[in-house]
C-alpha positions in Angstrom: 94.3 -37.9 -14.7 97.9 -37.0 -13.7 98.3 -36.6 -17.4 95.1 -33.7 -18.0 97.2 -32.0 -14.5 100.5 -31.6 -16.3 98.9 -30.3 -19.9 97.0 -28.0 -18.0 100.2 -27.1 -15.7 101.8 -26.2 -19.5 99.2 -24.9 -20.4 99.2 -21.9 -17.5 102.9 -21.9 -17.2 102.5 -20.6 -21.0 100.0 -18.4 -20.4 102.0 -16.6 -17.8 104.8 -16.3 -19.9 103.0 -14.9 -22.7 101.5 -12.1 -20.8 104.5 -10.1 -20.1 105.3 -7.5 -22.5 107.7 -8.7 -25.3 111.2 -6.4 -25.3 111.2 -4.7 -28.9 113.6 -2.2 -27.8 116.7 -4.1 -25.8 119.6 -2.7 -24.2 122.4 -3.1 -27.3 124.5 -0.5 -25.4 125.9 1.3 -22.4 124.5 4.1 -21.5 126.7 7.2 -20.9 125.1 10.6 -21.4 126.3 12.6 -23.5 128.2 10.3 -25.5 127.4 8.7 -29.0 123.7 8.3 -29.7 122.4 8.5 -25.8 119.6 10.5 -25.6 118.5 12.2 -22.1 120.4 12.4 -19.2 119.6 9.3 -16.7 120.9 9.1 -13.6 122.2 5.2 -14.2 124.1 5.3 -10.6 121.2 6.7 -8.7 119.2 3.3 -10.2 121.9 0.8 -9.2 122.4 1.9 -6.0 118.6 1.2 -5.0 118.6 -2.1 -6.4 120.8 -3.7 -9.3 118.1 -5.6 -11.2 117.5 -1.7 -11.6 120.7 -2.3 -14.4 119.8 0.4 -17.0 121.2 0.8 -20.7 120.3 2.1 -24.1 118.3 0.7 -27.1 119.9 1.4 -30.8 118.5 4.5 -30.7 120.0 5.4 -27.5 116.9 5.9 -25.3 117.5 4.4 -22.0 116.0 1.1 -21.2 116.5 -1.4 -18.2 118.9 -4.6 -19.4 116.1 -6.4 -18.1 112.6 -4.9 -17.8 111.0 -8.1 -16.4 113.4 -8.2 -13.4 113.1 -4.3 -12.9 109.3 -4.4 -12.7 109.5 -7.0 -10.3 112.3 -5.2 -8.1 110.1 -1.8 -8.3 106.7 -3.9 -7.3 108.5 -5.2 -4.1 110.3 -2.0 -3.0 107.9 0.1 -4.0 104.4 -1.3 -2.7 103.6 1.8 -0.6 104.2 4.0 -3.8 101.7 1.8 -6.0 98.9 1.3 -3.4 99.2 5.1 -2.9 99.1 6.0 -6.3 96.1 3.0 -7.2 93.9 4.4 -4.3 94.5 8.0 -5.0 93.7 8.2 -8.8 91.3 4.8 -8.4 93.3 2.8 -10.5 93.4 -1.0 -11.8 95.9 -3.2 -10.6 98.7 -2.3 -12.0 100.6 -4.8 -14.2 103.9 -5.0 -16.7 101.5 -4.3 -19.4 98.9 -1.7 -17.7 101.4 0.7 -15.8 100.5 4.0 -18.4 98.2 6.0 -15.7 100.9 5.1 -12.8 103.5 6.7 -15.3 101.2 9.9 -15.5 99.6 10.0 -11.8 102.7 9.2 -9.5 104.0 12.6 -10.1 100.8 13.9 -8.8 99.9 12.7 -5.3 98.7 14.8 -3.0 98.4 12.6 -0.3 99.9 10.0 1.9 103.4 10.1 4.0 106.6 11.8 2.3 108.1 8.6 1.8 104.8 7.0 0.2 104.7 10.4 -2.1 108.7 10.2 -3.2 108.3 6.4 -3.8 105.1 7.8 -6.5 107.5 10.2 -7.8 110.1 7.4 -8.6 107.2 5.2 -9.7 106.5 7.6 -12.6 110.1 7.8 -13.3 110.8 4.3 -13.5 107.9 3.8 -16.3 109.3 6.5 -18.6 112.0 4.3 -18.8 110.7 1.1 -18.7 108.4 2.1 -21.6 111.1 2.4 -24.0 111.8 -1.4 -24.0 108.4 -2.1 -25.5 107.7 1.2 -27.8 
């Protein structure tokens, strides 16, 4: 019996590490506008300074990517709850997920409703994907 627990234990375990998005597009390089390759004009600081799993760099191509996009999509579903549920209720949205996040991408920018804080945390929401998308593009 204890044995069927553990495989099964495995067996999720696996699972859940399976279904997060595989990085094609890693961080290889800083990222410095203006400079080399770098492509757009990210405010890197601005990201750190809210939380530093927030860590942002550039893929080979020089599109801006977060050093770890696992541990940014976890920091932005923590501080960023109000934001999500405001955005999911608004636009009657699916959970949203590491792999399902393209309609929070699109409709953060456009609440209409909610508090000022609940609307700027949208706004960063939509921000945050642009970027986070470029790790699995």
């Amino acid at each position: 019996m204890k044995k069927i627990i553990k495989i099964i234990a495995l067996i999720l375990i696996l699972t859940a590490c399976s279904s997060q998005g595989k990085v094609k597009n890693p961080a290889t390089q800083e990222y410095k506008a203006g400079t080399g390759n770098i492509q757009g004009n990210v405010d890197v600081e601005k990201y750190l300074k809210i939380d530093q799993r927030f860590d942002i760099g550039a893929d080979k191509n020089g599109m801006a990517v977060f050093k770890d996009p696992h541990e940014a999509y976890q920091a932005l579903t923590e501080k960023y709850s109000d934001g999500i549920s405001l955005i999911q209720k608004e636009f009657d949205l699916e959970d949203l997920s590491e792999t399902s996040y393209e309609d929070y991408k699109t409709y953060g920018w456009q609440v209409e409703t909610g508090s000022p804080e609940e609307q700027n945390q949208a706004k960063f929401i939509s921000g945050f994907f642009d970027i986070y998308e470029n790790s699995f593009e």
